[in-house]
TORPA-87864 format. One line per 2 residues: for each residue z, x negated, y of C-alpha. Coordinates in pm, whole numbers, plus 50000, padded with zeros to 5 digits. Each point is the difference from the previous one (the first is absolute). Example, Ala and Ser with C-alpha at 12.3 -4.5 7.8 and 13.67 -1.06 7.14 Angstrom:
// residues 2
50780,48770,49550 | 49934,49863,50344
// end
This chain:
// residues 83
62836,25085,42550 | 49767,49918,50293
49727,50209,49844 | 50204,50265,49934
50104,50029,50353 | 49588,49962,50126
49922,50258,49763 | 50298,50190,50162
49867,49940,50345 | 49637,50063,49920
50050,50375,49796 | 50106,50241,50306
49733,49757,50193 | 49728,50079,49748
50075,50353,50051 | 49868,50006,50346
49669,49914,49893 | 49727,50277,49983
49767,50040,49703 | 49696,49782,50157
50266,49730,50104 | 50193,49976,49635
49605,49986,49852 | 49939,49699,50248
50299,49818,49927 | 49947,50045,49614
49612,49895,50059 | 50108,49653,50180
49926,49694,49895 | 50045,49664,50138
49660,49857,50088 | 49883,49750,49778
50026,49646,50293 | 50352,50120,50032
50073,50000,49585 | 49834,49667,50005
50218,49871,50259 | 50323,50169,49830
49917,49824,49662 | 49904,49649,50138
50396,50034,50192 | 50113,50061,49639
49872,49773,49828 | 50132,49767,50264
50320,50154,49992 | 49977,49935,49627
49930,49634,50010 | 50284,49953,50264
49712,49829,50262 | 50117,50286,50308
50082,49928,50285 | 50265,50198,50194
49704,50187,50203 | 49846,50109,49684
50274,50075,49815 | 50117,50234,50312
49593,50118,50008 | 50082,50044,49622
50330,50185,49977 | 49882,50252,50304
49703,50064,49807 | 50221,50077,49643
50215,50216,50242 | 49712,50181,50106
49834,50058,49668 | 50323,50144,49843
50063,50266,50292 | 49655,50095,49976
50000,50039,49551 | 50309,50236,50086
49848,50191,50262 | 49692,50043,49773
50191,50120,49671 | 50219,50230,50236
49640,50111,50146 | 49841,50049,49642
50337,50186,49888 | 49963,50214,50321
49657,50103,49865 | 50060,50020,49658
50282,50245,50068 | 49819,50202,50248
49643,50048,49792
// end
Protein backbone atom coordinates (compact mmCIF):
# COMPACT_ATOMS: atom_id res chain seq x y z
CA UNK A 1 0.00 0.00 0.00
CA UNK A 2 2.81 2.44 0.91
CA UNK A 3 4.27 2.07 -2.55
CA UNK A 4 1.29 2.46 -4.15
CA UNK A 5 0.67 5.72 -2.53
CA UNK A 6 4.72 6.95 -3.39
CA UNK A 7 4.12 5.93 -6.78
CA UNK A 8 0.86 8.02 -6.46
CA UNK A 9 2.74 10.97 -5.11
CA UNK A 10 5.69 10.72 -7.43
CA UNK A 11 3.51 10.43 -11.12
CA UNK A 12 1.97 14.15 -11.41
CA UNK A 13 5.60 15.03 -9.74
CA UNK A 14 7.45 13.24 -12.52
CA UNK A 15 5.44 15.14 -14.89
CA UNK A 16 7.05 18.37 -14.07
CA UNK A 17 10.28 17.24 -15.16
CA UNK A 18 11.64 18.41 -18.60
CA UNK A 19 13.24 16.03 -21.10
CA UNK A 20 17.06 16.71 -19.92
CA UNK A 21 15.83 16.36 -16.20
CA UNK A 22 13.72 12.84 -16.70
CA UNK A 23 17.19 11.68 -18.80
CA UNK A 24 19.24 12.69 -15.58
CA UNK A 25 17.14 11.09 -13.17
CA UNK A 26 16.97 7.82 -15.32
CA UNK A 27 20.99 8.14 -15.81
CA UNK A 28 21.59 8.24 -11.80
CA UNK A 29 23.34 6.05 -10.03
CA UNK A 30 24.43 5.86 -6.54
CA UNK A 31 28.20 6.26 -6.40
CA UNK A 32 29.98 3.26 -5.74
CA UNK A 33 31.50 4.41 -1.55
CA UNK A 34 27.86 5.00 -0.96
CA UNK A 35 26.68 1.20 -2.34
CA UNK A 36 29.50 -0.06 -0.29
CA UNK A 37 28.35 1.61 2.71
CA UNK A 38 24.53 0.59 1.96
CA UNK A 39 25.56 -3.15 1.69
CA UNK A 40 27.99 -3.33 4.73
CA UNK A 41 24.49 -1.68 6.85
CA UNK A 42 22.77 -4.76 5.34
CA UNK A 43 24.63 -7.19 5.98
CA UNK A 44 24.67 -5.86 9.49
CA UNK A 45 21.13 -5.47 9.51
CA UNK A 46 21.14 -9.11 8.43
CA UNK A 47 23.23 -10.51 11.18
CA UNK A 48 21.16 -8.49 13.80
CA UNK A 49 24.77 -6.67 15.08
CA UNK A 50 22.97 -2.75 14.47
CA UNK A 51 22.86 -0.51 16.55
CA UNK A 52 19.90 1.91 16.81
CA UNK A 53 22.11 4.71 14.89
CA UNK A 54 22.70 2.40 12.08
CA UNK A 55 19.67 0.88 11.84
CA UNK A 56 18.07 4.62 11.68
CA UNK A 57 21.32 5.43 9.08
CA UNK A 58 19.94 2.14 7.52
CA UNK A 59 16.18 2.52 7.26
CA UNK A 60 16.63 6.40 5.97
CA UNK A 61 18.84 5.10 3.44
CA UNK A 62 16.08 2.06 2.27
CA UNK A 63 13.58 5.03 2.35
CA UNK A 64 15.62 6.92 0.14
CA UNK A 65 16.49 4.27 -2.37
CA UNK A 66 12.78 3.25 -2.86
CA UNK A 67 11.53 6.98 -3.60
CA UNK A 68 14.26 7.36 -5.88
CA UNK A 69 13.56 3.46 -8.02
CA UNK A 70 9.91 5.05 -8.34
CA UNK A 71 10.87 8.32 -9.46
CA UNK A 72 13.22 6.63 -11.98
CA UNK A 73 10.60 4.04 -13.52
CA UNK A 74 8.00 7.02 -13.55
CA UNK A 75 11.02 9.01 -15.33
CA UNK A 76 11.83 6.07 -17.84
CA UNK A 77 7.88 5.64 -18.44
CA UNK A 78 7.78 9.46 -19.03
CA UNK A 79 10.33 8.88 -21.83
CA UNK A 80 9.28 5.83 -23.13
CA UNK A 81 5.83 7.31 -23.70
CA UNK A 82 6.99 10.51 -25.09
CA UNK A 83 9.80 9.04 -27.78
Amino acid sequence: MASTALARLLDPFSRCLDAESTQRVVEFRIDDALQSHIDVLAERANDGVLNEDGRTEYESLVNATDFISVLKLKAERQLTDCG
